[in-house]
Biopython code that builds the backbone (N, CA, C, O; Angstrom):
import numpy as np
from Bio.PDB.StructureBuilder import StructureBuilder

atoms = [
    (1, "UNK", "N", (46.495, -63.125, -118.369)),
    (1, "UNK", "CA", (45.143, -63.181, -118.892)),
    (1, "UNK", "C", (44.190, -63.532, -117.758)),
    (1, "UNK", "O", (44.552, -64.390, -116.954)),
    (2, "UNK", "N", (43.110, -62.999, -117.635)),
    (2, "UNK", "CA", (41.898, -63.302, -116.874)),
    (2, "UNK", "C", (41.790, -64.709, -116.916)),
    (2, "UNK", "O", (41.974, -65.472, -117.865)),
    (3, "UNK", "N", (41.435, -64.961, -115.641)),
    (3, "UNK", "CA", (41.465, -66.308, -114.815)),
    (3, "UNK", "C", (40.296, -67.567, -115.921)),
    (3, "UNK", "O", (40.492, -68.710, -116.332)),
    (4, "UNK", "N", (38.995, -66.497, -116.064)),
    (4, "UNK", "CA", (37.972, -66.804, -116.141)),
    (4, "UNK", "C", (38.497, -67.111, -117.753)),
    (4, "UNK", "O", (38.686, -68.280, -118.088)),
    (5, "UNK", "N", (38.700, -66.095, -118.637)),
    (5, "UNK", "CA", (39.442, -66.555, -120.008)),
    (5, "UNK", "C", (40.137, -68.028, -120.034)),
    (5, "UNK", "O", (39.693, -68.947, -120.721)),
    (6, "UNK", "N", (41.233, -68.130, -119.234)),
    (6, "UNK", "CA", (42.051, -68.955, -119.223)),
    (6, "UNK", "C", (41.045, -70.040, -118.979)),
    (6, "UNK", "O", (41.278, -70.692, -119.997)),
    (7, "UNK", "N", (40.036, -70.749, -118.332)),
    (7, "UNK", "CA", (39.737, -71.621, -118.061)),
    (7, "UNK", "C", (38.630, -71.954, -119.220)),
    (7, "UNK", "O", (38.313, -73.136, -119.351)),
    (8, "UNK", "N", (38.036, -70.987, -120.055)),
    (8, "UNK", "CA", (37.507, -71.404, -120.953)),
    (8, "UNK", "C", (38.108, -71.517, -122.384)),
    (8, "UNK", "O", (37.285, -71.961, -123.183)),
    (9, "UNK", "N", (39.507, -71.189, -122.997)),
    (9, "UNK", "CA", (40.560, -71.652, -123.438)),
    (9, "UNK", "C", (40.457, -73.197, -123.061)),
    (9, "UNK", "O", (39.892, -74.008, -123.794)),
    (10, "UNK", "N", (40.904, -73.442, -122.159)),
    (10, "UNK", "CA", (41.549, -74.773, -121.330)),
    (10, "UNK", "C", (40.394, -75.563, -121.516)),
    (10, "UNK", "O", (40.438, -76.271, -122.522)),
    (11, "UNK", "N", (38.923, -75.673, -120.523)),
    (11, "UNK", "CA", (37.442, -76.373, -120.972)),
    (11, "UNK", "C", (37.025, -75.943, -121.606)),
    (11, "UNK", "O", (35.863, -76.262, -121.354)),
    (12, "UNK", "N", (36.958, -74.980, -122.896)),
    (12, "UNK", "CA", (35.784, -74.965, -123.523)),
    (12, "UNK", "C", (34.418, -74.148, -122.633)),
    (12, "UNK", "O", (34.471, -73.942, -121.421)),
    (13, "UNK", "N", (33.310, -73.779, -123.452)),
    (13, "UNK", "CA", (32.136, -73.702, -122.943)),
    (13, "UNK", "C", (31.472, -74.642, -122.035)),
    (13, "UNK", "O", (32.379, -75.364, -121.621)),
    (14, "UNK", "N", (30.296, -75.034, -121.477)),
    (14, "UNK", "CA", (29.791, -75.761, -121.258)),
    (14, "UNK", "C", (28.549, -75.629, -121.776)),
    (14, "UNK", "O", (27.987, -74.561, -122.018)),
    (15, "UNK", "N", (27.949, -77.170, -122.016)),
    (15, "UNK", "CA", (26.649, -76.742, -122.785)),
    (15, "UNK", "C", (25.572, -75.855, -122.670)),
    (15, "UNK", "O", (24.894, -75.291, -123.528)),
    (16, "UNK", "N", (25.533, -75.832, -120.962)),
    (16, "UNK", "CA", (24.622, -74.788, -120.810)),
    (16, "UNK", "C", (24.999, -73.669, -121.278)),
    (16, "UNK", "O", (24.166, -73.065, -121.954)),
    (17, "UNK", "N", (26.157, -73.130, -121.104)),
    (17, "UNK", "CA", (26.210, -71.953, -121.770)),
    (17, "UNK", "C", (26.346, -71.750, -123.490)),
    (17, "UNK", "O", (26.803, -70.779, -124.094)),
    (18, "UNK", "N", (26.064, -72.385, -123.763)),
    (18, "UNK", "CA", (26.012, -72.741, -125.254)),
    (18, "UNK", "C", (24.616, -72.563, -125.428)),
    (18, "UNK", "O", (24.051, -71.577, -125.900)),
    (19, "UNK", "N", (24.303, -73.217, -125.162)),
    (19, "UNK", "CA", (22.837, -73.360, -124.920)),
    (19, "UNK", "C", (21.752, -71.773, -124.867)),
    (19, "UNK", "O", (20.926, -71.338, -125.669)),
    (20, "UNK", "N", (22.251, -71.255, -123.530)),
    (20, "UNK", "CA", (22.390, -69.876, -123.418)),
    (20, "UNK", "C", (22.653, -69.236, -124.270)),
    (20, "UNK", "O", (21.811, -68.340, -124.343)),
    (21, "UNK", "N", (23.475, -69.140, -125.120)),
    (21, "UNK", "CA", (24.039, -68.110, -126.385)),
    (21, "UNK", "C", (23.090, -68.274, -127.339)),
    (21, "UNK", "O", (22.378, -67.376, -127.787)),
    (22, "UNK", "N", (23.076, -69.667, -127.718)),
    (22, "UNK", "CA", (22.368, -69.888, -128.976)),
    (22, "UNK", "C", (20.963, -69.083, -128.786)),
    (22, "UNK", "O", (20.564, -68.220, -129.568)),
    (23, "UNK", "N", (20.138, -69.607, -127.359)),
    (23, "UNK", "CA", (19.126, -69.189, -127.369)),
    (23, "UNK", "C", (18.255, -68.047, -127.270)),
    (23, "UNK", "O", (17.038, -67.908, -127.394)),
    (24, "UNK", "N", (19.522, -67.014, -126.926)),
    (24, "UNK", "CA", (19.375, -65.239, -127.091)),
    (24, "UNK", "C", (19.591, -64.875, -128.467)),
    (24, "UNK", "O", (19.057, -63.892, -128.981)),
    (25, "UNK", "N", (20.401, -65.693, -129.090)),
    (25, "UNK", "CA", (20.986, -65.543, -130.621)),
    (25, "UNK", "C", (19.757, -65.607, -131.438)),
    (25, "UNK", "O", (19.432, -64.831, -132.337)),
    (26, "UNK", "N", (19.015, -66.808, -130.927)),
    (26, "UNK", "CA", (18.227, -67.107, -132.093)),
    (26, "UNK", "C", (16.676, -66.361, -131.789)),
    (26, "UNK", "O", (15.674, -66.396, -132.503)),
    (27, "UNK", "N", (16.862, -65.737, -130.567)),
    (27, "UNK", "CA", (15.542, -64.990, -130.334)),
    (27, "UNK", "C", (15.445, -63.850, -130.903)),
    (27, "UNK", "O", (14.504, -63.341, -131.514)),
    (28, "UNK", "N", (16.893, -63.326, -130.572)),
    (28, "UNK", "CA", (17.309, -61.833, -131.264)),
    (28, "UNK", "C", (16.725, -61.734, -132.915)),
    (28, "UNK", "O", (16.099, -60.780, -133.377)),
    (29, "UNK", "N", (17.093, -62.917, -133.607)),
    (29, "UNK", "CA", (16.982, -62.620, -134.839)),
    (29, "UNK", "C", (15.917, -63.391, -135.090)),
    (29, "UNK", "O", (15.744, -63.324, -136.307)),
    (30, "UNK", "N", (15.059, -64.128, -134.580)),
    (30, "UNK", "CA", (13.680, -64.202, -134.889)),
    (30, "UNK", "C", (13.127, -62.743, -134.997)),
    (30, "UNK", "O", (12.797, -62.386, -136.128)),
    (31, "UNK", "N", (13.024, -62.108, -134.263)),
    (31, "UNK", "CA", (12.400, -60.708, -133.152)),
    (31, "UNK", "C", (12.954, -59.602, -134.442)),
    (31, "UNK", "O", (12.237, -58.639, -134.713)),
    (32, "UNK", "N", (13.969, -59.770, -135.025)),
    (32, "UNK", "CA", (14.171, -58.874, -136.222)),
    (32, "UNK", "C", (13.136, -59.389, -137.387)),
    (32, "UNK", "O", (12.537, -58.624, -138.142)),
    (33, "UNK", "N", (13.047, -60.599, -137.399)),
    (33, "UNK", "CA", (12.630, -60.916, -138.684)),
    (33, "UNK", "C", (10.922, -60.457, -138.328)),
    (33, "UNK", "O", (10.537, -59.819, -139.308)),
    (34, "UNK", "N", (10.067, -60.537, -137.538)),
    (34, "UNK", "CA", (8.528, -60.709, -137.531)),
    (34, "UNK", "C", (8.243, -59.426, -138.346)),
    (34, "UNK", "O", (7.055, -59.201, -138.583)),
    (35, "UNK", "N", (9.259, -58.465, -138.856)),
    (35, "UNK", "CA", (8.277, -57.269, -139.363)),
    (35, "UNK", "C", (9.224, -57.484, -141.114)),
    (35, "UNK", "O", (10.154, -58.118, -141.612)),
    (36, "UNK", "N", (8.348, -56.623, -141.408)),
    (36, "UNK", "CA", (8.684, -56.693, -143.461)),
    (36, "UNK", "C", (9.812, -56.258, -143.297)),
    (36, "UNK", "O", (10.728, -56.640, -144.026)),
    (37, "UNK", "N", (10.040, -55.206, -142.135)),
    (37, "UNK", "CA", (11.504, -54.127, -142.431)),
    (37, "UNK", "C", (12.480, -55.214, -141.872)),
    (37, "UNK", "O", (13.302, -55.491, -142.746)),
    (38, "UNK", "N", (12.616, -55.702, -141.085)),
    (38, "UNK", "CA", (13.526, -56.735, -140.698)),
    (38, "UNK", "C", (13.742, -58.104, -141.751)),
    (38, "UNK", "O", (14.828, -58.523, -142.152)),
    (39, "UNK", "N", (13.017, -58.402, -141.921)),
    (39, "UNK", "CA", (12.728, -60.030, -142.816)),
    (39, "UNK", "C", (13.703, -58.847, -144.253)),
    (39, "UNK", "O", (14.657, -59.451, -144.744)),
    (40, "UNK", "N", (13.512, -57.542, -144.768)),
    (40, "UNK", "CA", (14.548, -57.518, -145.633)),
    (40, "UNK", "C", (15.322, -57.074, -145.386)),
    (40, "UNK", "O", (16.032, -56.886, -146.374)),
    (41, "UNK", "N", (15.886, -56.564, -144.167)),
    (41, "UNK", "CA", (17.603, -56.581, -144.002)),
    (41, "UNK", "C", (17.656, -57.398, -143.936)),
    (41, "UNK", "O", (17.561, -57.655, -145.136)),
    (42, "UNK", "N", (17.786, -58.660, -143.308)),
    (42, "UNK", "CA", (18.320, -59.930, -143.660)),
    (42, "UNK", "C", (18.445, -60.643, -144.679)),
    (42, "UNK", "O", (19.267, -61.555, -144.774)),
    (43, "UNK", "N", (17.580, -60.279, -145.622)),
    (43, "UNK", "CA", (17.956, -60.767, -146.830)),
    (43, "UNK", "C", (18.525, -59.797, -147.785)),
    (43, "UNK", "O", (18.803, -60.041, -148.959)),
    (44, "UNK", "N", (18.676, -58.647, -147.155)),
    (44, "UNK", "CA", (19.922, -57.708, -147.958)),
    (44, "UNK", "C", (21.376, -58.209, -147.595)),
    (44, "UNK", "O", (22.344, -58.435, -148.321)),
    (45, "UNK", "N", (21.222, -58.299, -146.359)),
    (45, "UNK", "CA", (22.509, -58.790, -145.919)),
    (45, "UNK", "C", (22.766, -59.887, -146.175)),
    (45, "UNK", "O", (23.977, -60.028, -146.343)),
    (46, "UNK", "N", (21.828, -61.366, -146.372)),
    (46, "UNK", "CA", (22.559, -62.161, -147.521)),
    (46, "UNK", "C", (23.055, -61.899, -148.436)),
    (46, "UNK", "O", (24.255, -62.143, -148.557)),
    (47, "UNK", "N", (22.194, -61.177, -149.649)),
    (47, "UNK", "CA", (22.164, -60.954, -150.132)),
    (47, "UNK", "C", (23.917, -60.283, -151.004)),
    (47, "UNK", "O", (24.667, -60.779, -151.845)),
    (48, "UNK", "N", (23.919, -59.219, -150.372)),
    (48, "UNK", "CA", (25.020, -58.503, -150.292)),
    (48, "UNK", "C", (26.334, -58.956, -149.739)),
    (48, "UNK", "O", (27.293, -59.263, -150.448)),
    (49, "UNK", "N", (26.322, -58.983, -148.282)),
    (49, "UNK", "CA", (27.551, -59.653, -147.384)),
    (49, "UNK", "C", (28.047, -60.862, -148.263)),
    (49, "UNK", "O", (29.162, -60.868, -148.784)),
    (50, "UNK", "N", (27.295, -61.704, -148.367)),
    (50, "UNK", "CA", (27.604, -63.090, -148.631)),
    (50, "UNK", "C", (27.252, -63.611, -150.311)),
    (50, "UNK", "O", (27.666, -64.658, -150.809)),
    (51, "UNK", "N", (26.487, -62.699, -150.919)),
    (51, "UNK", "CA", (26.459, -62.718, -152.496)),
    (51, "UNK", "C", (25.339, -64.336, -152.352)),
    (51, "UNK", "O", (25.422, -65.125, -153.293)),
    (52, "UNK", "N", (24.927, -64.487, -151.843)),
    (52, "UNK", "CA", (23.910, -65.683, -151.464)),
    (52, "UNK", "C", (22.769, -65.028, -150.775)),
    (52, "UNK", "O", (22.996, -64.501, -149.686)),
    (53, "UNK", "N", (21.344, -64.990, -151.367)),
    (53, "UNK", "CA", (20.554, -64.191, -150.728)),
    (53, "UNK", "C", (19.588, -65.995, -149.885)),
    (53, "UNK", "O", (19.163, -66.228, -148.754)),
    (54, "UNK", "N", (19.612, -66.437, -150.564)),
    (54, "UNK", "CA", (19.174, -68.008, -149.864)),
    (54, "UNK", "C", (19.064, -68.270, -148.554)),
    (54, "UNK", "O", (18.157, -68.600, -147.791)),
    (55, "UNK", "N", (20.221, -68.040, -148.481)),
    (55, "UNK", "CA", (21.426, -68.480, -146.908)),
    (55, "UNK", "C", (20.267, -67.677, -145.945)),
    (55, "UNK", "O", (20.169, -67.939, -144.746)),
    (56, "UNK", "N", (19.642, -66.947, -146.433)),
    (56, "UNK", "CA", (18.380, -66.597, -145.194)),
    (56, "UNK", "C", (17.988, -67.434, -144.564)),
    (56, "UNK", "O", (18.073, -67.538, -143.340)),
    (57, "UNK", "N", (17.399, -68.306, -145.470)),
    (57, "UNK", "CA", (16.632, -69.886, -145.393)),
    (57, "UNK", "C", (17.515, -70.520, -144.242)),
    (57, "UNK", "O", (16.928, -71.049, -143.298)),
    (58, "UNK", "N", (19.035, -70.490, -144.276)),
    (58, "UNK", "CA", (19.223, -71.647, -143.500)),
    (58, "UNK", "C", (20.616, -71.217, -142.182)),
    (58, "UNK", "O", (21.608, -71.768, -141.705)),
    (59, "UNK", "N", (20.004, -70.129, -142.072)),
    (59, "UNK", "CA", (21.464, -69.493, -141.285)),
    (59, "UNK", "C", (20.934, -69.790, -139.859)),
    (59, "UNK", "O", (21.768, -69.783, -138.954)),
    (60, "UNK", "N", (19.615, -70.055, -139.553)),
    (60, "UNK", "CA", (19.361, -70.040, -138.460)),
    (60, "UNK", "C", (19.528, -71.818, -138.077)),
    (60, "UNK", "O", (19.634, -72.219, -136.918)),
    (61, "UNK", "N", (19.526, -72.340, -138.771)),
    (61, "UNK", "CA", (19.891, -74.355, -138.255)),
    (61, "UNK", "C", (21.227, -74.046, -137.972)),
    (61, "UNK", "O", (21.681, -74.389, -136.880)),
    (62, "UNK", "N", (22.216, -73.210, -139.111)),
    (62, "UNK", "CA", (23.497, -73.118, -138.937)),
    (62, "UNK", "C", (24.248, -72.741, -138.166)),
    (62, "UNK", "O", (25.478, -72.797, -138.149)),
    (63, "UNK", "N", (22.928, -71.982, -136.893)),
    (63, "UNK", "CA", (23.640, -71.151, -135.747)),
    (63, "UNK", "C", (23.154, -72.647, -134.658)),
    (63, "UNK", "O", (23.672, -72.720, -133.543)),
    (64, "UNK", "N", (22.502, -73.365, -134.957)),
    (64, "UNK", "CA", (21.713, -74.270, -134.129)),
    (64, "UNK", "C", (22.613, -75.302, -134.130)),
    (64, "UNK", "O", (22.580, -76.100, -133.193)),
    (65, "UNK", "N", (23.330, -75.418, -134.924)),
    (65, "UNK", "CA", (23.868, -76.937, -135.039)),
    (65, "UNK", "C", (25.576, -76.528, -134.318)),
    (65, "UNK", "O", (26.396, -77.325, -133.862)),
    (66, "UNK", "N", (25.679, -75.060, -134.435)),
    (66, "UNK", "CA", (27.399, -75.142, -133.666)),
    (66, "UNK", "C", (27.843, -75.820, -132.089)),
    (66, "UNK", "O", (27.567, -75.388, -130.970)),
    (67, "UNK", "N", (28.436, -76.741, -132.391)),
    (67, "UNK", "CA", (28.804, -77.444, -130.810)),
    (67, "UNK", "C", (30.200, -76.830, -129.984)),
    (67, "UNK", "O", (31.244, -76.505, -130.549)),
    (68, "UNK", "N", (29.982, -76.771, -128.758)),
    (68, "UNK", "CA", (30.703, -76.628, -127.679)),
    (68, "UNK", "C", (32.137, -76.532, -128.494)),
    (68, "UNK", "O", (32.831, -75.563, -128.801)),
    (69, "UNK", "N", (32.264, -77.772, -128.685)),
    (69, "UNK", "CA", (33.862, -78.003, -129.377)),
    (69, "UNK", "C", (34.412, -76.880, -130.238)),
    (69, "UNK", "O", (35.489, -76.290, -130.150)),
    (70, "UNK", "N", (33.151, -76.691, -131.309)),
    (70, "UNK", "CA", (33.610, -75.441, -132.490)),
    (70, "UNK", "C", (33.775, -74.726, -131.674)),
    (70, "UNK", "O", (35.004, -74.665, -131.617)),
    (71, "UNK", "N", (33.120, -73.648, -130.435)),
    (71, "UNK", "CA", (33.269, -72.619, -130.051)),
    (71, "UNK", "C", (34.610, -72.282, -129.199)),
    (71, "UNK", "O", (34.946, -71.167, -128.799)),
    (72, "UNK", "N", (35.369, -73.643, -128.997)),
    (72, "UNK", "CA", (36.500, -73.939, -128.451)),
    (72, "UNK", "C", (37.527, -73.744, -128.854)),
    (72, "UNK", "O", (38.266, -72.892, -128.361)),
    (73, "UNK", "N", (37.883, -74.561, -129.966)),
    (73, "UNK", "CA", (38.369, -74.208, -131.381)),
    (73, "UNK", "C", (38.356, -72.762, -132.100)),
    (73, "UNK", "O", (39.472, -72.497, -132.546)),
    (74, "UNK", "N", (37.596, -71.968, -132.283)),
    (74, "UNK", "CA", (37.638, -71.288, -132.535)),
    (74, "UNK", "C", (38.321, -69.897, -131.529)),
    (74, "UNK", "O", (39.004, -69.027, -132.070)),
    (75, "UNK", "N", (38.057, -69.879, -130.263)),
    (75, "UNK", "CA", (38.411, -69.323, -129.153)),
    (75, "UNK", "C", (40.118, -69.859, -128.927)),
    (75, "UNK", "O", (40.881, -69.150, -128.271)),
    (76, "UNK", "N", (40.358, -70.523, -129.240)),
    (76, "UNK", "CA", (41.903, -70.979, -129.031)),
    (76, "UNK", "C", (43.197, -70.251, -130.385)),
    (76, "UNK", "O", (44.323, -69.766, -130.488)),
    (77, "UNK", "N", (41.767, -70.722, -131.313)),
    (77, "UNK", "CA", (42.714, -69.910, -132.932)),
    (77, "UNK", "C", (42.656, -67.808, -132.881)),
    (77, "UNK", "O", (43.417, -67.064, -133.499)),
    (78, "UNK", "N", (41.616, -67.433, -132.034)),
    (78, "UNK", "CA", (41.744, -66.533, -132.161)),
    (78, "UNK", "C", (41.857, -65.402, -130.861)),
    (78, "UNK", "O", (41.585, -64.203, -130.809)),
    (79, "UNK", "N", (42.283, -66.179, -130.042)),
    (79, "UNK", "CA", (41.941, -65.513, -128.408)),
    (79, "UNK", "C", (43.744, -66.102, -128.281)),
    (79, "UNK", "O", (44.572, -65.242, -127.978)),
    (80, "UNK", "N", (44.113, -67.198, -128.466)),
    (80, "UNK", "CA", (45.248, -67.953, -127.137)),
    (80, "UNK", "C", (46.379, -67.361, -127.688)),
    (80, "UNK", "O", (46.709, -67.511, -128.864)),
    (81, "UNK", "N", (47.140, -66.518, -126.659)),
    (81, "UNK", "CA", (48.753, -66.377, -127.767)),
    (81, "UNK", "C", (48.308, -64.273, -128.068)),
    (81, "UNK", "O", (49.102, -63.335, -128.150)),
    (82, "UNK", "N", (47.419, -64.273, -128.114)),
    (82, "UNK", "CA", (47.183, -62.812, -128.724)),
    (82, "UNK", "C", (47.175, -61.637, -127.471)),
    (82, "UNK", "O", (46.988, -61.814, -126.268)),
    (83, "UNK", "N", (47.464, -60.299, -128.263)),
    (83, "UNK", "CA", (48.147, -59.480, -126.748)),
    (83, "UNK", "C", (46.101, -59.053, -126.844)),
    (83, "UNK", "O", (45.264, -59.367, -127.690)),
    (84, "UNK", "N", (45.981, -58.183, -125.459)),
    (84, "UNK", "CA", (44.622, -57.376, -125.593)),
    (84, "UNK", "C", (45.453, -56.388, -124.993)),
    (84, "UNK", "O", (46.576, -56.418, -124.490)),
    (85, "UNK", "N", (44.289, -55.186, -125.252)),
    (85, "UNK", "CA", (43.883, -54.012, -124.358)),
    (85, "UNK", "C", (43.066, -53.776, -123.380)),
    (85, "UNK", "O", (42.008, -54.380, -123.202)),
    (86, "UNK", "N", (43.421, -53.057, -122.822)),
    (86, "UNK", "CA", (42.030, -53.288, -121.982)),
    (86, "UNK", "C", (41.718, -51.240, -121.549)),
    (86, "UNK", "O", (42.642, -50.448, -121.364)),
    (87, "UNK", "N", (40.711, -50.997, -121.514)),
    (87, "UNK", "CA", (40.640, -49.563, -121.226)),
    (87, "UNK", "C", (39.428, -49.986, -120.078)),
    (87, "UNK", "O", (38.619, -50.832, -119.697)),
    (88, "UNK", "N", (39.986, -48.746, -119.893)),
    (88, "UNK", "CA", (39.044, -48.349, -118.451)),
    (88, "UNK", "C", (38.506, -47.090, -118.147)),
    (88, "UNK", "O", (39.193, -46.351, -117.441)),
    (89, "UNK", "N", (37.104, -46.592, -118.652)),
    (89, "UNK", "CA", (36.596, -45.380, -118.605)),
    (89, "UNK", "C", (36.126, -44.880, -116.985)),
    (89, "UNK", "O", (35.016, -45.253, -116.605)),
    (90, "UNK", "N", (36.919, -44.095, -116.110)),
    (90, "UNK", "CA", (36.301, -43.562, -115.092)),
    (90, "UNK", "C", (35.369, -42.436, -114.923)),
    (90, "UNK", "O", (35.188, -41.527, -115.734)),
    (91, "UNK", "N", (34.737, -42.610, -113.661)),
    (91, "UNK", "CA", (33.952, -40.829, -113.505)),
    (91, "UNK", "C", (34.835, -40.075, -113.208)),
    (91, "UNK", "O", (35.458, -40.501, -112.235)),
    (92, "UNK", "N", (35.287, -38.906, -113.677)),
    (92, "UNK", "CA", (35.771, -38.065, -112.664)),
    (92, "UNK", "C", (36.393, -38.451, -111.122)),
    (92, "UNK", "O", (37.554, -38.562, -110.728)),
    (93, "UNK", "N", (35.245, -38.583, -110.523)),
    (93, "UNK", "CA", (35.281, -38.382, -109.150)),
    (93, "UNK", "C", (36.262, -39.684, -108.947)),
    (93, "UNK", "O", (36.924, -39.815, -107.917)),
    (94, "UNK", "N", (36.301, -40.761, -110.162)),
    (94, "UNK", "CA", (36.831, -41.837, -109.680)),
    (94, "UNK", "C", (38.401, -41.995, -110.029)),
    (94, "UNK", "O", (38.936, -43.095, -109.888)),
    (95, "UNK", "N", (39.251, -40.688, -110.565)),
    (95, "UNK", "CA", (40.396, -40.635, -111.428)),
    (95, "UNK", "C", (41.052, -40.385, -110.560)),
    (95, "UNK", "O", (40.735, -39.339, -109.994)),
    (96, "UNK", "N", (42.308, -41.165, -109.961)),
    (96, "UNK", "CA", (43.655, -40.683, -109.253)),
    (96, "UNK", "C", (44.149, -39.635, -109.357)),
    (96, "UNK", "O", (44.487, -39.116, -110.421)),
    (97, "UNK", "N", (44.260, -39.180, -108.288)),
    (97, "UNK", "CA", (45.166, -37.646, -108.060)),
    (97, "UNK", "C", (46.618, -37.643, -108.846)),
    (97, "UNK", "O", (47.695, -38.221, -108.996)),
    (98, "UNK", "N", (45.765, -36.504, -109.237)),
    (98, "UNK", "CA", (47.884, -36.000, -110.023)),
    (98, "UNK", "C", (47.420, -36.113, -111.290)),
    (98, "UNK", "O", (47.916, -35.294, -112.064)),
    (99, "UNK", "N", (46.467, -37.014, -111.847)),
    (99, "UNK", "CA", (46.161, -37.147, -113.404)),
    (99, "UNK", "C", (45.251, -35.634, -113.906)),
    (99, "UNK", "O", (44.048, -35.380, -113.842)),
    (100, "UNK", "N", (46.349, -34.871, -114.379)),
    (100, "UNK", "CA", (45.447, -33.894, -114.933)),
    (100, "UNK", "C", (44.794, -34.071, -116.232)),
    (100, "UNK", "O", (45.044, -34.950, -117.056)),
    (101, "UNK", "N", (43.821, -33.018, -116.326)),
    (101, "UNK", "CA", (42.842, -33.127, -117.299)),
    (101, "UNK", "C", (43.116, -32.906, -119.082)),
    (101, "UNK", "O", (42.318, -32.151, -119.638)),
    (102, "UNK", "N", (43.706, -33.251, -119.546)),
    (102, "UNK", "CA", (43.960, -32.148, -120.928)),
    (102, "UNK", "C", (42.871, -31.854, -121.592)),
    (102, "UNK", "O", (41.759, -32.382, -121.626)),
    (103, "UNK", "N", (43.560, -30.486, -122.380)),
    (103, "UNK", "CA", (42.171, -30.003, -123.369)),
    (103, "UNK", "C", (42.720, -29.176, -124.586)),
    (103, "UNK", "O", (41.943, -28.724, -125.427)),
]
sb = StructureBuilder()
sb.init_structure("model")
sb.init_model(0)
sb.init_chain("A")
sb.init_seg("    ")
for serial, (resi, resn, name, xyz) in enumerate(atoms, 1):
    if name == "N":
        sb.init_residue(resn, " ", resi, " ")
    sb.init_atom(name, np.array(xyz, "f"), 0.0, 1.0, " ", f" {name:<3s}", serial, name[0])
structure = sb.get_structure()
C-alpha cells in the first residue's frame, strides 16, 4: 500500500487537513444552495435519500462537528486489510512496445 495511505491509517488526519476538507465541503454546498434550483435538490435529497426532508436544516453542523479521530476510524474500518485496484490510463505515445491495440 502507498506510503502516504499507510501513514494516515497509522496518524490519522491532521487538523489542518481536516480543516481543509471541511472547508471546501462546506463551501461547495453553501454555493449549491444560494439558488431556488439548488436549495431544492437538497431538500429532495433529504427528502428522498434519507426519508427526512429536515436533515437539510442540520447536515451542515453535522459535517462541522466530525473530528480527526472519526475520520480515522472510519478510514481503518474501511480502507485497512482491503485489496485495491489501481488503473492506469496512458496516451498512446506513452504505452510499452509489444502492447498491441485491440478492436
Amino acid at each position: 500500500m502507498d506510503e502516504q495511505i499507510q501513514k494516515v491509517l497509522k496518524d490519522g488526519v491532521t487538523q489542518a487537513e481536516l480543516d481543509k476538507a471541511k472547508n471546501r465541503l462546506l463551501t461547495s454546498k453553501l454555493l449549491e444552495r444560494e439558488t431556488n434550483n439548488g436549495k431544492a435538490s437538497a431538500l429532495g435529497q433529504f427528502a428522498v435519500v434519507y426519508g427526512e426532508a429536515n436533515r437539510v436544516n442540520t447536515d451542515l453542523a453535522e459535517l462541522q462537528a466530525v473530528t480527526a479521530a472519526q475520520v480515522k476510524d472510519v478510514l481503518n474500518k474501511y480502507i485497512t486489510g482491503k485489496k485495491k485496484v489501481v488503473i492506469e490510463f496512458l496516451p498512446e505515445s506513452m504505452k510499452p512496445e509489444g502492447k498491441e491495440k485491440k478492436s
